[in-house]
C-alpha positions as CSV (number, residue, x, y, z in Angstrom):
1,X,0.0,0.0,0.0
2,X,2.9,2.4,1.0
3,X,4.3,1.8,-2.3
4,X,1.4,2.1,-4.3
5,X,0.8,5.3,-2.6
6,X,4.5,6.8,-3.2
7,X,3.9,5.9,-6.9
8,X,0.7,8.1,-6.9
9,X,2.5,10.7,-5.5
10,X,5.4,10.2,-7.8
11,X,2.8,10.4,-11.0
12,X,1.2,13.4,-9.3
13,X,4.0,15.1,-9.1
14,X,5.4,14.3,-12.7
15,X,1.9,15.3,-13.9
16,X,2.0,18.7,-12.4
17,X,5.9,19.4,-13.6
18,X,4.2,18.4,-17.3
19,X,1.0,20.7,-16.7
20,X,2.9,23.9,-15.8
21,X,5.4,23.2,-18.5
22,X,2.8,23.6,-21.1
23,X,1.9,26.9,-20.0
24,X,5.3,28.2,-20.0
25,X,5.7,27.4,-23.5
26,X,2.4,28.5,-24.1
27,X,3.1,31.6,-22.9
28,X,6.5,31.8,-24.6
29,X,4.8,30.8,-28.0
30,X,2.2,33.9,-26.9
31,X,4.8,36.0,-26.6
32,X,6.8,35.2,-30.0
33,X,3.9,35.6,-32.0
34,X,2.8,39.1,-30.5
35,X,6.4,40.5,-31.3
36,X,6.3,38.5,-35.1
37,X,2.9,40.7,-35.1
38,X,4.5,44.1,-34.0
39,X,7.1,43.7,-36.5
40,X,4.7,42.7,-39.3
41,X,2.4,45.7,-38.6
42,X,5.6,48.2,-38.2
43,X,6.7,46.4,-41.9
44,X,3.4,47.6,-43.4
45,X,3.1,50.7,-41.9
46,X,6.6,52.2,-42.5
47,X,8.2,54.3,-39.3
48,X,6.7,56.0,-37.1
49,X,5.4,59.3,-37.8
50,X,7.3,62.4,-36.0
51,X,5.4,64.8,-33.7
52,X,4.1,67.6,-35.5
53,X,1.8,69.6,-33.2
54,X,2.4,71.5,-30.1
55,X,6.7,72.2,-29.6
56,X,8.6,70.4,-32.1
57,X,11.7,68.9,-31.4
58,X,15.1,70.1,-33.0
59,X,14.9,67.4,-35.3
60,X,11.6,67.9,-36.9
61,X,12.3,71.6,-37.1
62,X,15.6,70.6,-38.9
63,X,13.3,68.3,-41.2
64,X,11.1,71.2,-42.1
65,X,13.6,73.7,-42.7
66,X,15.3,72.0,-45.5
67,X,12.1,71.8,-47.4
68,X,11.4,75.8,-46.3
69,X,14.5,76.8,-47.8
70,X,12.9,75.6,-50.7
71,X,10.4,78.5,-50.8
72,X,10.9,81.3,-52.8
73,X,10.1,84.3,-49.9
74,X,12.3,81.8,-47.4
75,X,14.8,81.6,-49.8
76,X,15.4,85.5,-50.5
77,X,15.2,86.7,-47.3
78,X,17.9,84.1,-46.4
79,X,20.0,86.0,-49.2
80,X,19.1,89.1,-47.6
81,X,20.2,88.4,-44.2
82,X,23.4,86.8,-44.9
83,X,24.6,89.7,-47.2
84,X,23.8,92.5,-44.5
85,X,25.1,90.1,-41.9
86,X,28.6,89.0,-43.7
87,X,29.0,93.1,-44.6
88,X,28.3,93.8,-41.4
89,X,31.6,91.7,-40.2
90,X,29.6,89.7,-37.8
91,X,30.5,86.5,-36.3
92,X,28.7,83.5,-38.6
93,X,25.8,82.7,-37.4
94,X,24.1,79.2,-39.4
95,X,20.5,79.3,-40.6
96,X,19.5,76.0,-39.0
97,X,17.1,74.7,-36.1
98,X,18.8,76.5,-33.6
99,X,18.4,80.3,-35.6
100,X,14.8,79.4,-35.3
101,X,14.3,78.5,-31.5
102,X,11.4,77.0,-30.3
103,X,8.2,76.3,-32.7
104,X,5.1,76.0,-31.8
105,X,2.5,74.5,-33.8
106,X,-1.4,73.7,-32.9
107,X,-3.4,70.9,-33.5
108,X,-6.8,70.9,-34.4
109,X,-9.5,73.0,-31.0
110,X,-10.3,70.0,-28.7
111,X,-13.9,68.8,-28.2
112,X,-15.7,71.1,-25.3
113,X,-17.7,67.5,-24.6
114,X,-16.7,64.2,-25.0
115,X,-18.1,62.4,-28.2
116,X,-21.1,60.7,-26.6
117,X,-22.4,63.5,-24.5
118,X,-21.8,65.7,-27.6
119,X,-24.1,63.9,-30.0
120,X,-26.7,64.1,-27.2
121,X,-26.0,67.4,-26.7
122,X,-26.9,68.1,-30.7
123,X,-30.2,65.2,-30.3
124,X,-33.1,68.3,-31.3
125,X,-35.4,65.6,-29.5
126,X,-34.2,66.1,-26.3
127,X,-33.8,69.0,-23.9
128,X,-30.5,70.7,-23.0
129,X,-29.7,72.7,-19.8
130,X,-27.2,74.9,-20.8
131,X,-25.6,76.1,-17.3
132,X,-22.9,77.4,-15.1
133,X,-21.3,74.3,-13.7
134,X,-19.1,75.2,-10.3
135,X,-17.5,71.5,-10.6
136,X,-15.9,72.1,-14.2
137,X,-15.7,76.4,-13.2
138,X,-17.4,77.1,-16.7
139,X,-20.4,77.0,-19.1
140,X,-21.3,73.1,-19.0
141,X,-24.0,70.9,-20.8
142,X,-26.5,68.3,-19.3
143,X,-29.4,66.3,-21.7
144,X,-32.7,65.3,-20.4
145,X,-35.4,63.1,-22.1
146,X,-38.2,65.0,-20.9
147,X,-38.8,68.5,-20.2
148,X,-39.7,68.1,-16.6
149,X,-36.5,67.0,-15.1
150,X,-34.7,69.6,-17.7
151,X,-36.8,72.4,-16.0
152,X,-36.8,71.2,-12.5
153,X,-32.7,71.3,-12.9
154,X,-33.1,74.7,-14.0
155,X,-35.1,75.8,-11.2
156,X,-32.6,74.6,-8.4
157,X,-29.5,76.7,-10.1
158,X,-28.5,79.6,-8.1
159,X,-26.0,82.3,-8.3
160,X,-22.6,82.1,-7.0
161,X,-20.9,84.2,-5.1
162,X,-19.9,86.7,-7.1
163,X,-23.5,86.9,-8.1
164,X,-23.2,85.1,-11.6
165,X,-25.0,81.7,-12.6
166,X,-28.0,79.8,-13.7
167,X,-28.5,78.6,-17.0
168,X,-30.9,77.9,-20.1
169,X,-33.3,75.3,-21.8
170,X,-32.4,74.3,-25.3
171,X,-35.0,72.6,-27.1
172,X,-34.3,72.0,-31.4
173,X,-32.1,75.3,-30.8
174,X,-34.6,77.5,-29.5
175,X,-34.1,78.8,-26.0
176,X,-37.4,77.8,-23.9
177,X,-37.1,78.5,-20.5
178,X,-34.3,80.5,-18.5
179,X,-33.1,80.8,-14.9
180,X,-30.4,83.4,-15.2
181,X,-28.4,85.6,-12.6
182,X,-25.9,88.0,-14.7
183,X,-23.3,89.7,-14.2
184,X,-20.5,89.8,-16.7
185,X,-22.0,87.5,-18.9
186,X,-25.0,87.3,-21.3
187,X,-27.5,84.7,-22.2
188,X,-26.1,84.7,-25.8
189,X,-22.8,83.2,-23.9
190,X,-24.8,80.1,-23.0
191,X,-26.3,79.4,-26.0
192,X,-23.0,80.3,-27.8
193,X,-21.8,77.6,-25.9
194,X,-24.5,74.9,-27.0
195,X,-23.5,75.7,-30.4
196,X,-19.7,75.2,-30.3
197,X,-19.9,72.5,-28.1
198,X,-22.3,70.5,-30.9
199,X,-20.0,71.4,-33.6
200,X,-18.5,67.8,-35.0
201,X,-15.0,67.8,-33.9
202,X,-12.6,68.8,-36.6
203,X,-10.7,65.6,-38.6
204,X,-6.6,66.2,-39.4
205,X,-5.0,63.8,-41.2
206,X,-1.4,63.6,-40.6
207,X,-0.3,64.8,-43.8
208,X,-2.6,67.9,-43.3
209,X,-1.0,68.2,-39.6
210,X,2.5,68.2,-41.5
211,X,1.9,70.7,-44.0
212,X,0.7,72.8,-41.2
213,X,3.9,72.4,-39.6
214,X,5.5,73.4,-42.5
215,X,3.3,76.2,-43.0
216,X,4.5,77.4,-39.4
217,X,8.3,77.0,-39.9
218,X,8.0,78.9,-43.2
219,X,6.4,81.5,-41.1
220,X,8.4,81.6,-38.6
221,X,11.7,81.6,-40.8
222,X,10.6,84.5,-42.5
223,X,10.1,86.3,-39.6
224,X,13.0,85.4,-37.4
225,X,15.5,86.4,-41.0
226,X,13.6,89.4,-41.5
227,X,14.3,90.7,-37.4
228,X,17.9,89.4,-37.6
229,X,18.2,91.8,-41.0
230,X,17.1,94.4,-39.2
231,X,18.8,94.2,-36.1
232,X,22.4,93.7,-37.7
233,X,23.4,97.3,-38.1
234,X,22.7,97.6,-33.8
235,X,24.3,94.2,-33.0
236,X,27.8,95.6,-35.4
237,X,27.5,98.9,-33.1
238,X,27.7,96.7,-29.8
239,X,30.5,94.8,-31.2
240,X,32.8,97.8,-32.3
241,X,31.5,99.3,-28.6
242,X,32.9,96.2,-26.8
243,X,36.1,95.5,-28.6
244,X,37.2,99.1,-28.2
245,X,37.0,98.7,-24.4
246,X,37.3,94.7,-24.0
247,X,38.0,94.6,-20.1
248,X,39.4,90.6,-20.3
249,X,36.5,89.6,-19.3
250,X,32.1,89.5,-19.9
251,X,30.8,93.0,-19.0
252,X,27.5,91.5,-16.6
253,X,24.2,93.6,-17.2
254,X,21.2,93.9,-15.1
255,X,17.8,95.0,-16.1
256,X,15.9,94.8,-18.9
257,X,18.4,94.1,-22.1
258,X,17.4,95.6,-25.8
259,X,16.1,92.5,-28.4
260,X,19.9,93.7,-29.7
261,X,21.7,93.4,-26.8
262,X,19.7,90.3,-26.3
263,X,21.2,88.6,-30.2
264,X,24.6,90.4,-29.0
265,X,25.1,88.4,-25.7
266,X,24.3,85.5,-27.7
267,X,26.8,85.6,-30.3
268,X,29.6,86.8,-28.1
269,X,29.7,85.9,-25.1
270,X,33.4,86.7,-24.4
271,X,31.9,90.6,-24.0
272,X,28.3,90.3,-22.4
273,X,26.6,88.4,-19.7
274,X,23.4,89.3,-19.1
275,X,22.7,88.5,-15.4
276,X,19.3,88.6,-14.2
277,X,18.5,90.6,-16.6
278,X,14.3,90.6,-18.1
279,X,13.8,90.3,-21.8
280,X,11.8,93.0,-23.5
């Protein structure tokens, strides 16, 4: 019996070893074909796509720039600027991603209500209290079915405490009932609201978010050139100032530095530091 017993144990145990060793291979196999997967999708759809919204990155500045040079205003004013600059005697300064500094461009206006509460928010068959909402400290949107409970939440609104609040009743986009305490605001701001916040959100595809990217480096190469150009005369004064009476050493300055002085201290830095100082 103890024998018999040991050897049922002895299965037991080979049965378990078995059981879990299936799952690890399971969960091996799992794992190989989720990364054959990734690479498969990655194969089809080509690299990633840069950031081109909000602060680009160095890089993707870079990456536009070489196709803005390509622009005929870009293009020309680059001329412009390195001719005054070069007859100015100025120290080289490259037109790259760093003679632009930071870029900023937007993406498309977010959504003032999420997707599902915006398509019942636009529903003309139900009724929409339009009201000042202290949780969300703005103009907010709630949808009722019937127009009891939409005009028994209107009656309960009050004012805040700076005497401004209440709300409207939407019904099909005409204004039916009202419970308003105004101050600064006007009943046209609520049901301005209703109609942006109905609006179908807008649709960017990436290549329209890239040419607007590019759109905005153009821009901004233009503009950034065209100030250079016309500060190049004051930055050549500064440097014939400060070589005449080079001390050895950066002169610091306090307060609030010229958009000149500003370039100036930037390009050479052996005469100007500007400590503490406040940009213009």
């Amino acid at each position: 019996f103890a024998q018999a017993y040991i050897g049922r144990r002895s299965m037991t145990r080979h049965f378990l070893l078995l059981v879990i060793l299936q799952v690890l291979l399971q969960g091996l196999l799992a794992r190989r074909l989720e990364h054959a997967a990734s690479l498969s999708e990655q194969a089809h759809s080509g690299p990633p796509r840069k950031r081109m919204k909000g602060h680009l990155s160095d890089a993707t500045i870079a990456e536009l720039l070489a196709k803005a040079k390509e622009v005929e205003e870009v293009s020309v004013a680059q001329r412009e600027f390195e001719s005054a600059w070069n007859s100015h005697g100025l120290k080289a300064l490259p037109f790259n991603e760093k003679f632009l500094g930071s870029v900023y461009v937007p993406g498309p206006p977010r959504p003032l209500l999420p997707e599902d509460r915006r398509l019942r928010a636009a529903d003309p068959s139900m009724w929409q209290l339009v009201f000042m909402n202290p949780e969300v400290v703005g103009i907010d949107v709630q949808s009722f079915e019937n127009k009891t409970e939409a005009d028994a939440a209107l009656g309960v609104l009050k004012a805040d405490e700076y005497g401004e609040g209440g709300g409207i009743v939407v019904k099909a986009g005409e204004t039916v009932a009202e419970n308003l305490f105004l101050k600064h605001m006007k009943k046209e701001d609520y049901e301005e609201f209703l109609s942006r916040a109905t609006e179908a959100p807008i649709m960017v595809t990436p290549e329209e978010q890239e040419q607007a990217a590019l759109v905005t480096v153009v821009n901004t190469a233009k503009e950034r050139l065209r100030d250079m150009l016309q500060l190049a005369p004051q930055i050549a004064q500064l440097k014939d100032q400060y070589e005449a009476k080079y001390l050895g050493e950066p002169e610091e300055i306090f307060g609030r530095p010229s958009p000149a002085l500003q370039e100036f201290a930037r390009l050479y830095p052996e005469y100007v530091s500007l400590g503490g100082c406040v940009p213009y």
